[in-house]
C-alpha positions in Angstrom: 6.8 -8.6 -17.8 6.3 -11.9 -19.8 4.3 -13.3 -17.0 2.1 -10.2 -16.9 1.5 -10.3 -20.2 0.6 -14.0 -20.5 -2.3 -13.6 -17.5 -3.7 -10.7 -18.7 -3.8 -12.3 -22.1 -5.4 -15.7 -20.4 -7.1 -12.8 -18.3 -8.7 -10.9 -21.4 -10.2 -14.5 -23.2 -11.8 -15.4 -20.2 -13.7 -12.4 -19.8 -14.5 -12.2 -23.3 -15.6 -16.0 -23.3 -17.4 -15.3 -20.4 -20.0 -12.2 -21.9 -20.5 -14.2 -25.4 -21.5 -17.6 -23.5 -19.0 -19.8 -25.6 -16.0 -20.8 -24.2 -15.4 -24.8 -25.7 -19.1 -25.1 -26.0 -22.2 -23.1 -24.8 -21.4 -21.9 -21.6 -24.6 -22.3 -19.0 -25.1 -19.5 -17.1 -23.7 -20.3 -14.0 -20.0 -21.1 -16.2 -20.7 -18.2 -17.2 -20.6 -16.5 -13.8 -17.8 -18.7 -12.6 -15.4 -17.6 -15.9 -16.2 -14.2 -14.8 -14.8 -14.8 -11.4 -11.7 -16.5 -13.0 -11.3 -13.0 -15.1 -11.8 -11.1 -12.0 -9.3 -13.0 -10.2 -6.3 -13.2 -12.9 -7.2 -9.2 -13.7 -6.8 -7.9 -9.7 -4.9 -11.0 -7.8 -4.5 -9.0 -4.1 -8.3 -8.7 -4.0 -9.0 -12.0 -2.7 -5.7 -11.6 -0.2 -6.5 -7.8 1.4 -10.3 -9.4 2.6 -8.3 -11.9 4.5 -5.4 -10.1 5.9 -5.2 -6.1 5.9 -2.5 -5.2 3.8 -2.4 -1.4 6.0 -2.3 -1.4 9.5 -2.9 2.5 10.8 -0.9 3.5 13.9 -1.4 6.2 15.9 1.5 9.2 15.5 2.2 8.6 18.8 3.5 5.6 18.1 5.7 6.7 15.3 9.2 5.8 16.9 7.6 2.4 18.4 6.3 1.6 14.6 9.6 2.7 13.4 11.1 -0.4 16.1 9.2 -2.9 15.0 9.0 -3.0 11.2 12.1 -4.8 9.2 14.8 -3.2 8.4 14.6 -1.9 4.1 11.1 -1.8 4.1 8.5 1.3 3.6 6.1 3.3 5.8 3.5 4.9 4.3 2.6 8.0 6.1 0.0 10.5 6.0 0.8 14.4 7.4 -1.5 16.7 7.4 0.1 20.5 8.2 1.0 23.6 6.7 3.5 24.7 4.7 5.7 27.7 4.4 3.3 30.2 3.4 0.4 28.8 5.6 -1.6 26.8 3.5 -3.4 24.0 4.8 -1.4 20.8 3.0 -2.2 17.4 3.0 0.3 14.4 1.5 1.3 10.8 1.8 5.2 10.4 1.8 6.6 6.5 1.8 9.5 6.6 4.0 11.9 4.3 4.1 13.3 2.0 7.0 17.1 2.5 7.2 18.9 -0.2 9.7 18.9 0.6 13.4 18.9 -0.6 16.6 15.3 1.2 17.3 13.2 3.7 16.4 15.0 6.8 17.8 18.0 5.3 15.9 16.2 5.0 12.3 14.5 8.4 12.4 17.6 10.1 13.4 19.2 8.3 10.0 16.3 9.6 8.2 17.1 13.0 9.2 13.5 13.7 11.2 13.1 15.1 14.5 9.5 14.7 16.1 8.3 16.2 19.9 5.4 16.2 21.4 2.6 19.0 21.8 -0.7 18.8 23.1 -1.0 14.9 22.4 0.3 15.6 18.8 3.4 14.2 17.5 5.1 16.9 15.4 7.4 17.1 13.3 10.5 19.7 14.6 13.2 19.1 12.2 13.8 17.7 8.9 17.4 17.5 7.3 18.2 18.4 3.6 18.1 15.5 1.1 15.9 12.9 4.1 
């Protein structure tokens, strides 16, 4: 928390030296510009990293159980289902689910508690035990 607070602090007199021109003299407009980047950078850090590597890779749901293989162990997936739910309402969520230890794929969902089969090219899901 300390070091959140000291870079948003450095953060926040950046910026503001940035729009009043001054920071230990009078800033020329291109300072100016680059101070602004600076601000930019210390205020949203993973910007600069997401361009340069993807920090979500989407998988088909087909590929669920293969996904499930290859990811390490105590780590999340972040999944999007689209279905209905008990009454028939059209529902869409995102649930992060996390990796339990396993020897593959089958093996982790079946700690989770999920079932999944196939239908028509669709990966559903069949069963999903209380408190997974």
């Amino acid at each position: 928390g300390v070091l959140i607070f000291f870079v948003a602090t450095i953060a926040m007199l950046i910026f503001a030296a940035a729009t009043q021109g001054f920071f230990l003299v009078k800033s020329r407009w291109y300072e100016s510009m680059l101070l602004l980047l600076v601000a930019f950078t210390l205020f949203r850090p993973g910007f600069w990293m997401d361009l340069l590597h993807d920090p979500y890779r989407d998988t088909a749901p087909a590929e669920l159980v293969q996904t499930m293989g290859q990811v390490e162990a105590e780590s999340t997936l972040r999944l999007r289902m689209e279905g209905e739910d008990a009454v028939g309402k059209l529902r869409r969520f995102t649930v992060l689910l996390p990796v339990p230890e396993g020897a593959s794929g089958e093996d982790r969902l079946a700690k989770l508690g999920i079932q999944t089969y196939e239908q028509e090219g669709k990966i559903l899901i069949d069963t999903v035990t209380f408190g997974s």
